[in-house]
N, CA and C atoms as a LAMMPS dump frame, in Angstrom:
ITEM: TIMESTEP
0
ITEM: NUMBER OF ATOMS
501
ITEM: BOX BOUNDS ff ff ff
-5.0000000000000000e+02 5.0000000000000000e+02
-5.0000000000000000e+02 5.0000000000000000e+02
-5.0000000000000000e+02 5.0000000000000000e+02
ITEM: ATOMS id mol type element x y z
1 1 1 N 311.322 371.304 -419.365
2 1 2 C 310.146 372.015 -418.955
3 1 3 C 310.46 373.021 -417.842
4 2 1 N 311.651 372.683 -416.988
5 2 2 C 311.269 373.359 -415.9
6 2 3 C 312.612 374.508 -416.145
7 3 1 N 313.24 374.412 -417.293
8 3 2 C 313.858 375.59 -417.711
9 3 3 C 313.191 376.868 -418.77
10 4 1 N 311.948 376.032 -419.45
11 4 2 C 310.782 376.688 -419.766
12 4 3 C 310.184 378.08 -418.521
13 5 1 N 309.737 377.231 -417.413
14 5 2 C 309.305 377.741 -416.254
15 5 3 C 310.234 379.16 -415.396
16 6 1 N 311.761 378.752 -415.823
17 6 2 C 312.49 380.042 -415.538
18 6 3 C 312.595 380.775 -416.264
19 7 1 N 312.511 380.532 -417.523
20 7 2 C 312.453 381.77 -418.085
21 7 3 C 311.552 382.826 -418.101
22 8 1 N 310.369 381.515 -417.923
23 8 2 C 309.235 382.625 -417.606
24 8 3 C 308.588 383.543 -416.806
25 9 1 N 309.561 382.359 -415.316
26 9 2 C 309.105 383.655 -414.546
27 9 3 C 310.341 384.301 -414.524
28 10 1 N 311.215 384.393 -415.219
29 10 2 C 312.427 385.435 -414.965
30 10 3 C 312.336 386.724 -416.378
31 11 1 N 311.316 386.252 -416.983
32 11 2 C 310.974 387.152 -417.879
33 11 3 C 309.568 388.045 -417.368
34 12 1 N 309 387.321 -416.677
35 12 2 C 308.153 388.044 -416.217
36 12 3 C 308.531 389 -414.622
37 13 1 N 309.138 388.345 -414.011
38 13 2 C 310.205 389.716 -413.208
39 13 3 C 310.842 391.043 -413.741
40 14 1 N 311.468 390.436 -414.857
41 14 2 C 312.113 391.465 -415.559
42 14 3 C 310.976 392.501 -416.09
43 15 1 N 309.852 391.799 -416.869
44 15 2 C 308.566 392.633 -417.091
45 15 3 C 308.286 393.722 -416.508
46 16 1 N 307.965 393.299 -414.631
47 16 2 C 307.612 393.587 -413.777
48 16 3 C 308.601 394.479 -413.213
49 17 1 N 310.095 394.629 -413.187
50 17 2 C 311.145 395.612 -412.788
51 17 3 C 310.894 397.085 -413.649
52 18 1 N 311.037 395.912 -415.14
53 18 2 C 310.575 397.84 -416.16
54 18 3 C 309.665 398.595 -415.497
55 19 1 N 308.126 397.909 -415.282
56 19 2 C 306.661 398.377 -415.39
57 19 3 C 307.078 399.442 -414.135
58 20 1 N 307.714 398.112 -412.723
59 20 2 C 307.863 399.623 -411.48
60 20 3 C 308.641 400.34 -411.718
61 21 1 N 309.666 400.515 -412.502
62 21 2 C 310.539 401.679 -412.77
63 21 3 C 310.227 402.723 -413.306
64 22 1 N 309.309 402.3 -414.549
65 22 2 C 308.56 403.115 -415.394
66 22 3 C 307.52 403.987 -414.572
67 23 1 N 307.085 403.104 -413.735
68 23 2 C 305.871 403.646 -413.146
69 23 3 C 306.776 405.189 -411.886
70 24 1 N 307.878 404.38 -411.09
71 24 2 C 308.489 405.582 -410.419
72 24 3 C 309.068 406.702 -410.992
73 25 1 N 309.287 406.29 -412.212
74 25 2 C 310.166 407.52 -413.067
75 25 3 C 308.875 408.329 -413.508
76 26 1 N 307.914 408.204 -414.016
77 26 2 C 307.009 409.233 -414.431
78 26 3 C 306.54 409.502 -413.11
79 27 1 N 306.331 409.065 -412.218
80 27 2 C 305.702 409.693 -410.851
81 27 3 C 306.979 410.61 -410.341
82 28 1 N 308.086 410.633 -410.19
83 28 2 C 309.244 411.601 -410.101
84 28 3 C 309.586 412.493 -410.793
85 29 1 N 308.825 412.216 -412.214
86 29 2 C 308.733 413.626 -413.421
87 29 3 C 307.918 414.414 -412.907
88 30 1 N 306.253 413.953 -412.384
89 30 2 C 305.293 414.386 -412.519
90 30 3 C 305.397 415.641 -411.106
91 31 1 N 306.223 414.806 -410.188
92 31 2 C 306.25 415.895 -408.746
93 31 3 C 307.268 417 -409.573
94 32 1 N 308.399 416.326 -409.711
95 32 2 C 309.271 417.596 -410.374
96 32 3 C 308.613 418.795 -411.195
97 33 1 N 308.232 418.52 -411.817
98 33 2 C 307.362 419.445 -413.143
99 33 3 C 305.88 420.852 -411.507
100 34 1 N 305.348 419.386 -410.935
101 34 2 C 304.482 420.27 -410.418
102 34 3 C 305.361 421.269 -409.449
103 35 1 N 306.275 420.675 -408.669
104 35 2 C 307.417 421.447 -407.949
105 35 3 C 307.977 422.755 -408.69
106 36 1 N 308.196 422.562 -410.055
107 36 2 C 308.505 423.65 -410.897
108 36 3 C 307.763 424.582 -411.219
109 37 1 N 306.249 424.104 -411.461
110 37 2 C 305.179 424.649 -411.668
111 37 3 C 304.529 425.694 -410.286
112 38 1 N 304.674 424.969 -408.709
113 38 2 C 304.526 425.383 -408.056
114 38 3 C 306.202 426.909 -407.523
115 39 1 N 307.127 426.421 -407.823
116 39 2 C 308.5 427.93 -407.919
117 39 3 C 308.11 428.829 -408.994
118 40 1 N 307.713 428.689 -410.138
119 40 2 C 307.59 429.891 -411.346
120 40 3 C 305.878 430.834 -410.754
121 41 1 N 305.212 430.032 -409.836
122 41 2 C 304.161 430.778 -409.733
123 41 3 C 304.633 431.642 -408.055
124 42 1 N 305.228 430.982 -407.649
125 42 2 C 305.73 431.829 -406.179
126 42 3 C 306.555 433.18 -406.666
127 43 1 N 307.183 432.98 -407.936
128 43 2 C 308.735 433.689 -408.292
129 43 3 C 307.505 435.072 -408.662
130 44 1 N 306.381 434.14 -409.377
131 44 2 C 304.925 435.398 -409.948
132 44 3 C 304.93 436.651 -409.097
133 45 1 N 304.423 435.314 -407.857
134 45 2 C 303.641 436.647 -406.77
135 45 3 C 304.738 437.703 -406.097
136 46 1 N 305.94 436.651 -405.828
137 46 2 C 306.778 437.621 -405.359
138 46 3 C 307.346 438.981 -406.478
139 47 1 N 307.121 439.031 -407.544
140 47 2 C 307.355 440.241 -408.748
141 47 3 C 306.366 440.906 -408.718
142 48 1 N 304.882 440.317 -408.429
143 48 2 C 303.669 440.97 -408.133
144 48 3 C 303.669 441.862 -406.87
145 49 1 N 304.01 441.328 -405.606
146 49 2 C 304.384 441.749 -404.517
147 49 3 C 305.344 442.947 -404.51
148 50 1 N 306.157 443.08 -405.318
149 50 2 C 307.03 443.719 -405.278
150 50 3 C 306.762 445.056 -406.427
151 51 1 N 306.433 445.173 -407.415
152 51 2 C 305.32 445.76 -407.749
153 51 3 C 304.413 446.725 -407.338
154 52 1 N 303.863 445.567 -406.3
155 52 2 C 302.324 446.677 -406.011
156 52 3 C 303.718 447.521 -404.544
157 53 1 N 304.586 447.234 -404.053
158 53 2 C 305.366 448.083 -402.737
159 53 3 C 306.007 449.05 -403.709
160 54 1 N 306.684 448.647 -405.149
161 54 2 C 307.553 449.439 -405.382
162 54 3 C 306.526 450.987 -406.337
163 55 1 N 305.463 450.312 -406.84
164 55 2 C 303.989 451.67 -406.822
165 55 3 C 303.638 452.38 -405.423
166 56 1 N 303.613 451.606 -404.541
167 56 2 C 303.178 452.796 -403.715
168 56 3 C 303.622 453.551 -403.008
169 57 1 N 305.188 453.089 -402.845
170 57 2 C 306.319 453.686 -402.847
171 57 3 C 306.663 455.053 -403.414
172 58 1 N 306.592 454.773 -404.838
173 58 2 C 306.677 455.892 -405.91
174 58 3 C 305.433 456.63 -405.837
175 59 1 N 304.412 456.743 -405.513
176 59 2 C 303.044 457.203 -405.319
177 59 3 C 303.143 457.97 -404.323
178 60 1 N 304.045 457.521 -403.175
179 60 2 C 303.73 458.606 -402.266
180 60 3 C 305.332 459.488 -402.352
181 61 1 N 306.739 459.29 -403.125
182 61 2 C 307.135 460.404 -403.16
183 61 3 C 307.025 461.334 -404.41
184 62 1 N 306.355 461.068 -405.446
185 62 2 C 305.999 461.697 -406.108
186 62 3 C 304.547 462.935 -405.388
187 63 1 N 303.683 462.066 -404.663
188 63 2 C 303.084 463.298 -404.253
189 63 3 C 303.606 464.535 -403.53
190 64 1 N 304.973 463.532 -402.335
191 64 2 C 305.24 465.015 -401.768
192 64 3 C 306.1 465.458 -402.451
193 65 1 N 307.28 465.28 -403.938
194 65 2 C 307.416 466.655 -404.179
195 65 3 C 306.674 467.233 -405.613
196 66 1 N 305.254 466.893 -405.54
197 66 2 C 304.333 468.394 -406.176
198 66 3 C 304.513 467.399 -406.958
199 67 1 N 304.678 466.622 -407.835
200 67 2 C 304.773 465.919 -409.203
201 67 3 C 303.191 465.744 -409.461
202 68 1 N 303.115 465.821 -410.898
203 68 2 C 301.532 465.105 -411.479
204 68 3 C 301.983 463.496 -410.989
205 69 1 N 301.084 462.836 -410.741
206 69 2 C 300.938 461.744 -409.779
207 69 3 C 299.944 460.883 -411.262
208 70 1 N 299.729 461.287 -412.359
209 70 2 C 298.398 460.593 -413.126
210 70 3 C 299.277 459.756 -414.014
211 71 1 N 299.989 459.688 -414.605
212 71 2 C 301.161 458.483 -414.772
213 71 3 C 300.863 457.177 -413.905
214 72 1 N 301.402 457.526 -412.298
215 72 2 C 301.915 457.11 -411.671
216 72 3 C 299.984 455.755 -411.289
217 73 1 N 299.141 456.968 -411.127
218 73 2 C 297.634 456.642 -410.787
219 73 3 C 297.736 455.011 -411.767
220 74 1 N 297.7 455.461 -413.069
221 74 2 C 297.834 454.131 -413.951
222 74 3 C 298.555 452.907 -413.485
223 75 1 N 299.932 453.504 -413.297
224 75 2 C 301.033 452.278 -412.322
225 75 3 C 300.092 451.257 -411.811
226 76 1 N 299.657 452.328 -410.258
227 76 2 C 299.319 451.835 -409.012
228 76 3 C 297.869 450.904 -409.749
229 77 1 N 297.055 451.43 -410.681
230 77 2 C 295.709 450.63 -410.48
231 77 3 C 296.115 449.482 -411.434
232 78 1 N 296.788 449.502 -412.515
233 78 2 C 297.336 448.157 -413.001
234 78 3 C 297.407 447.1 -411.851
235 79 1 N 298.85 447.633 -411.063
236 79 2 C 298.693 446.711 -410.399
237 79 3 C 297.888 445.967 -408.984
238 80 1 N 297.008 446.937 -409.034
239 80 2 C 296.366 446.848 -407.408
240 80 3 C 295.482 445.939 -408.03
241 81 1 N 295.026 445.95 -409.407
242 81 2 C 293.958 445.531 -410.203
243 81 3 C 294.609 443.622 -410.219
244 82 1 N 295.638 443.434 -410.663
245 82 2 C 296.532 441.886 -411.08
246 82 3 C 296.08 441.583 -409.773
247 83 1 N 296.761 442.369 -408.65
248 83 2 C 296.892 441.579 -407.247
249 83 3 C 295.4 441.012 -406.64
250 84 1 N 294.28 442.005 -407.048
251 84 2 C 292.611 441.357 -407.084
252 84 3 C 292.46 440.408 -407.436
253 85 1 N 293.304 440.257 -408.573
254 85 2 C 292.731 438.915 -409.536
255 85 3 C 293.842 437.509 -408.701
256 86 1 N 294.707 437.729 -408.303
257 86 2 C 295.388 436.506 -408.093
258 86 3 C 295.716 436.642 -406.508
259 87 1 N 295.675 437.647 -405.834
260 87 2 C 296.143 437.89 -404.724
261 87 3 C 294.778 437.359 -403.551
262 88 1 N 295.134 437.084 -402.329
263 88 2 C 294.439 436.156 -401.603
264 88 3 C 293.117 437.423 -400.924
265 89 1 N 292.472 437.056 -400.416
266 89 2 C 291.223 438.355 -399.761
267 89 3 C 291.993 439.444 -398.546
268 90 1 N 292.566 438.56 -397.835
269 90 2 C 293.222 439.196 -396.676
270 90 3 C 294.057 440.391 -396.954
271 91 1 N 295.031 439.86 -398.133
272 91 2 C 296.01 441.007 -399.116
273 91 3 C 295.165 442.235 -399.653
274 92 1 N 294.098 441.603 -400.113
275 92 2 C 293.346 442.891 -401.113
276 92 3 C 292.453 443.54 -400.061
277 93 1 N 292.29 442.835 -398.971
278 93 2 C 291.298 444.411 -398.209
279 93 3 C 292.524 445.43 -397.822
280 94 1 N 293.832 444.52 -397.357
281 94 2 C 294.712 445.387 -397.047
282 94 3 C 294.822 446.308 -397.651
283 95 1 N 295.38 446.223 -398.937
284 95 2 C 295.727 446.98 -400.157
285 95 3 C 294.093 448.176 -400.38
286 96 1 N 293.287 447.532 -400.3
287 96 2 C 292.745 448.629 -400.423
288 96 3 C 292.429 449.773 -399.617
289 97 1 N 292.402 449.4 -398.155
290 97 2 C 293.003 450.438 -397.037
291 97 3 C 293.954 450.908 -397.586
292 98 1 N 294.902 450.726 -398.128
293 98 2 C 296.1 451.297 -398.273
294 98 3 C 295.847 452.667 -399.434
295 99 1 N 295.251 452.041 -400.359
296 99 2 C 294.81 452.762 -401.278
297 99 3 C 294.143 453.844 -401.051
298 100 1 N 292.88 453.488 -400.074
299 100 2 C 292.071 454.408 -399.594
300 100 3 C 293.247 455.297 -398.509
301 101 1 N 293.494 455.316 -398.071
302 101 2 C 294.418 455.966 -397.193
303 101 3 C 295.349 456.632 -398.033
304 102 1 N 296.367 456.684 -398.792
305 102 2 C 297.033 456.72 -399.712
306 102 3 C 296.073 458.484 -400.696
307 103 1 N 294.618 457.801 -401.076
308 103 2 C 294.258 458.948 -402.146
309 103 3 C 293.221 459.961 -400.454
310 104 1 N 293.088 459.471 -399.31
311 104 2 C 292.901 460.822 -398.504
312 104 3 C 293.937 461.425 -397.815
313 105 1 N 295.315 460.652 -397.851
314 105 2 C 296.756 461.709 -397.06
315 105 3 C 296.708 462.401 -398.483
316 106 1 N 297.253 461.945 -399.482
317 106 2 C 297.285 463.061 -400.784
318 106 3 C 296.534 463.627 -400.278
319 107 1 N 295.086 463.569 -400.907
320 107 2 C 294.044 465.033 -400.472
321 107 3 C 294.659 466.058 -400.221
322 108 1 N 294.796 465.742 -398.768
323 108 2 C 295.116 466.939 -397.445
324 108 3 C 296.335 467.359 -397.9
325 109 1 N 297.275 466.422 -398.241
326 109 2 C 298.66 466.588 -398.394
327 109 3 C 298.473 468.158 -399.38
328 110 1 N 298.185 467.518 -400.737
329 110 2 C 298.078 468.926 -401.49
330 110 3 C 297.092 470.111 -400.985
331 111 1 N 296.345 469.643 -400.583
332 111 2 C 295.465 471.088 -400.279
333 111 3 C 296.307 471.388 -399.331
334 112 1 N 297.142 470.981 -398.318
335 112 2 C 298.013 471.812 -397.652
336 112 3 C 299.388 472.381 -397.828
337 113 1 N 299.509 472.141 -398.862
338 113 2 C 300.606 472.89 -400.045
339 113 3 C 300.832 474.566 -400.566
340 114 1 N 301.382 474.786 -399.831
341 114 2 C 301.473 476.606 -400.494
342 114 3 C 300.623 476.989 -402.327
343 115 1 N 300.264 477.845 -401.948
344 115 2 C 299.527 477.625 -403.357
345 115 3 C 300.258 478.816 -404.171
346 116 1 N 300.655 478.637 -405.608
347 116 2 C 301.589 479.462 -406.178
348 116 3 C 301.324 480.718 -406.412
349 117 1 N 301.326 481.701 -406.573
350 117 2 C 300.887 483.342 -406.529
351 117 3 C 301.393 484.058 -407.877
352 118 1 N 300.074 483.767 -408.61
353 118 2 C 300.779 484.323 -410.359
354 118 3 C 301.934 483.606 -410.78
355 119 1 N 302.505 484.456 -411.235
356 119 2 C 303.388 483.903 -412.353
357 119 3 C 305.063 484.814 -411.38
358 120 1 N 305.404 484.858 -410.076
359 120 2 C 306.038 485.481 -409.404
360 120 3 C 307 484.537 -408.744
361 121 1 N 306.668 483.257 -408.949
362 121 2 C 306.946 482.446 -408.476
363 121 3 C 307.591 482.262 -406.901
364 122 1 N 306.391 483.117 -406.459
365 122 2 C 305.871 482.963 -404.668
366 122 3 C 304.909 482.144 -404.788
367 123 1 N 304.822 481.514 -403.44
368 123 2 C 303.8 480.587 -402.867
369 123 3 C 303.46 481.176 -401.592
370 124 1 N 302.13 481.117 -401.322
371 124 2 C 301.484 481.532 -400.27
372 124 3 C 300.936 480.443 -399.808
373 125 1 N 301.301 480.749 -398.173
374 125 2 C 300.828 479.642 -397.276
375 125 3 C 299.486 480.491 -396.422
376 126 1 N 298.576 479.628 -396.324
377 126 2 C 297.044 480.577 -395.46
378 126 3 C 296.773 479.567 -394.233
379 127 1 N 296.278 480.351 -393.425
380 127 2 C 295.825 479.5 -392.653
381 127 3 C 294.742 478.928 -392.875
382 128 1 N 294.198 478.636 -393.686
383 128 2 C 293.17 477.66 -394.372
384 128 3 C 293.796 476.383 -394.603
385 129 1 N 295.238 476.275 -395.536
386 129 2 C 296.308 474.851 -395.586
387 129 3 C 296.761 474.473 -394.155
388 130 1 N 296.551 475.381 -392.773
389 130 2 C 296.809 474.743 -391.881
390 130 3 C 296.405 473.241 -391.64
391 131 1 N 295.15 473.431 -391.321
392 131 2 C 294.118 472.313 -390.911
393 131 3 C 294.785 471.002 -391.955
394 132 1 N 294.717 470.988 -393.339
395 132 2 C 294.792 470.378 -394.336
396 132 3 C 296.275 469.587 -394.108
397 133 1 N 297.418 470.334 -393.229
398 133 2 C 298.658 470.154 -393.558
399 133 3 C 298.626 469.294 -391.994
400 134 1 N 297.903 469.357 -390.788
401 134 2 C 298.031 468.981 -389.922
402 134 3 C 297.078 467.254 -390.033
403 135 1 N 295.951 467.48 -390.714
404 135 2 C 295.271 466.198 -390.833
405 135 3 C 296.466 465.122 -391.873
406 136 1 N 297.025 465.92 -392.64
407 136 2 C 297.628 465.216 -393.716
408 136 3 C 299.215 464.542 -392.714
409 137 1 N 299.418 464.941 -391.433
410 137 2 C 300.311 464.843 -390.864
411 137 3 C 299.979 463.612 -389.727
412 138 1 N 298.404 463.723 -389.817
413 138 2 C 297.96 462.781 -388.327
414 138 3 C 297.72 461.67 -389.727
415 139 1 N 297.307 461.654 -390.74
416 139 2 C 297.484 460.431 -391.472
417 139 3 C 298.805 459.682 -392.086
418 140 1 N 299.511 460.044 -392.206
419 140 2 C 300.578 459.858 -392.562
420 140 3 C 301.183 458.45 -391.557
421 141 1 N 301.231 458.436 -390.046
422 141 2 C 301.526 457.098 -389.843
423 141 3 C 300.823 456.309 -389.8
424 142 1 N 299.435 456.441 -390.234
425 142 2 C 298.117 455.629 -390.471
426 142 3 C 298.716 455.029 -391.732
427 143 1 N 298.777 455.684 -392.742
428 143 2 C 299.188 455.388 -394.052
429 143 3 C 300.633 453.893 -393.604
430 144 1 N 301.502 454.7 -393.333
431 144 2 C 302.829 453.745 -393.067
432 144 3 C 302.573 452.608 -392.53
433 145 1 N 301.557 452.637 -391.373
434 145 2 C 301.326 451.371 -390.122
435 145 3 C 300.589 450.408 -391.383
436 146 1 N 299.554 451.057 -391.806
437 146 2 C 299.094 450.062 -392.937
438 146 3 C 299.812 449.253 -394.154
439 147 1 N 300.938 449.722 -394.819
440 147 2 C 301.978 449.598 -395.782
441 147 3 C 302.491 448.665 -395.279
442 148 1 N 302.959 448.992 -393.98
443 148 2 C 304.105 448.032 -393.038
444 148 3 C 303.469 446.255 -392.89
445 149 1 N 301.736 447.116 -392.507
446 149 2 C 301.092 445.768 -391.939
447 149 3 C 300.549 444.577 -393.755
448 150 1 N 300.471 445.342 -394.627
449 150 2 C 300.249 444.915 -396.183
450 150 3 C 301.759 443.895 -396.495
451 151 1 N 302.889 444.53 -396.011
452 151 2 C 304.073 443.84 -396.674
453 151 3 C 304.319 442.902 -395.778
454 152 1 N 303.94 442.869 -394.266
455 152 2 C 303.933 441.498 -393.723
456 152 3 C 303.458 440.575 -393.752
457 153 1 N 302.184 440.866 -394.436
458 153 2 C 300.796 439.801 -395.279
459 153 3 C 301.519 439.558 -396.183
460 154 1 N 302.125 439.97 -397.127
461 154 2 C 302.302 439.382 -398.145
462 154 3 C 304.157 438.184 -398.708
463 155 1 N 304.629 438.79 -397.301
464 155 2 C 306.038 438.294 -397.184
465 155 3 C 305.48 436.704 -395.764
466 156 1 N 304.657 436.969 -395.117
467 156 2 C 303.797 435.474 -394.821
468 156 3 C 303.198 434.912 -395.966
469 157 1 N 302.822 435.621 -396.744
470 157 2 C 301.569 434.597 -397.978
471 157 3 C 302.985 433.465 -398.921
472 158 1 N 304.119 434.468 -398.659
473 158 2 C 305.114 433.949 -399.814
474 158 3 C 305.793 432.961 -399.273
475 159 1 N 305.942 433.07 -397.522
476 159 2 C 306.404 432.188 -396.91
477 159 3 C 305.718 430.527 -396.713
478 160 1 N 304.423 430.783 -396.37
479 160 2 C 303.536 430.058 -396.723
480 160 3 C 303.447 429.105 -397.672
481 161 1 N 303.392 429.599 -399.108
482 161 2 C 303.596 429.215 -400.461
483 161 3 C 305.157 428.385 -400.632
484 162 1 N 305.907 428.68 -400.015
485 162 2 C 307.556 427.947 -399.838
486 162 3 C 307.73 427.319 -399.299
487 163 1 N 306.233 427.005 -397.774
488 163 2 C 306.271 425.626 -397.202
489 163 3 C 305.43 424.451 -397.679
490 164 1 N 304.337 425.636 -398.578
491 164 2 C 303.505 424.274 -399.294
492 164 3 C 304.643 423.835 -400.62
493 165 1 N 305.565 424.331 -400.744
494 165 2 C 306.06 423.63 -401.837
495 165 3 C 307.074 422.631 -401.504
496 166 1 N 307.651 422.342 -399.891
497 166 2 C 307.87 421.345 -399.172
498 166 3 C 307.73 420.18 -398.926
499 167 1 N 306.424 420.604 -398.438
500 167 2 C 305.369 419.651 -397.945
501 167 3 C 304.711 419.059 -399.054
């Protein structure tokens, strides 16, 4: 009888070793997977991030040398548009200062642009593009200070995101 009794409870230990093993091994899948789940969505934002810098980048040297910029318009609202949808509030007012800033330095920028003269291929500068070329000059580190202050929001948001995946 009482070799009955060991087996049983030595079968029921053994039971009990699978069940917690089983039980730690899917709980060590389940972090892994979310751990993975949480790197492929950081790897997101940071391509997103990089993206919306490497558009507005191209946005503003395409304006200064004279290029059609309406290509480029598409670029930028694609992605200013993704970063709305997934990007945090703080990022998107940024970005849209940026934006807004961005389509009034253009403005000025071109209206203060020599304007071409027939088909002679002279450009005439007036003092009318003065004003235009000097406002477009006092915005310009408005524009940058904002860019600068957008990519530090968003290189904290990523940092952030790399400690919640730590923790």
């Amino acid at each position: 009888m009482s070799s009955i009794i060991t087996v049983l409870i030595s079968g029921f230990f053994g039971l009990l070793v699978a069940i917690v093993t089983w039980k730690l091994a899917n709980s060590r899948e389940k972090r892994n997977f979310k751990h993975q789940q949480i790197r492929e969505e950081i790897k997101e934002y940071e391509q997103m991030y990089i993206s919306v810098i490497s558009s507005i980048d191209k946005t503003i040297r395409i304006i200064e040398s004279r290029e059609s910029i309406d290509r480029q318009i598409d670029e930028l609202s694609l992605v200013s548009a993704l970063t709305n949808l997934k990007g945090n509030n703080v990022i998107n007012k940024k970005l849209s200062e940026v934006s807004d800033l961005i389509f009034i330095w253009s403005s000025e920028y071109r209206k203060g642009m020599p304007k071409k003269f027939g088909e002679t291929g002279l450009n005439i500068v007036s003092n009318m593009d003065r004003k235009h070329i000097k406002k477009a000059e006092e915005l310009y580190p408005k524009l940058m200070s904002a860019i600068n202050e957008l990519i530090k929001l968003m290189k904290s948001d990523l940092v952030k995101m790399k400690k919640d995946l730590i923790y």
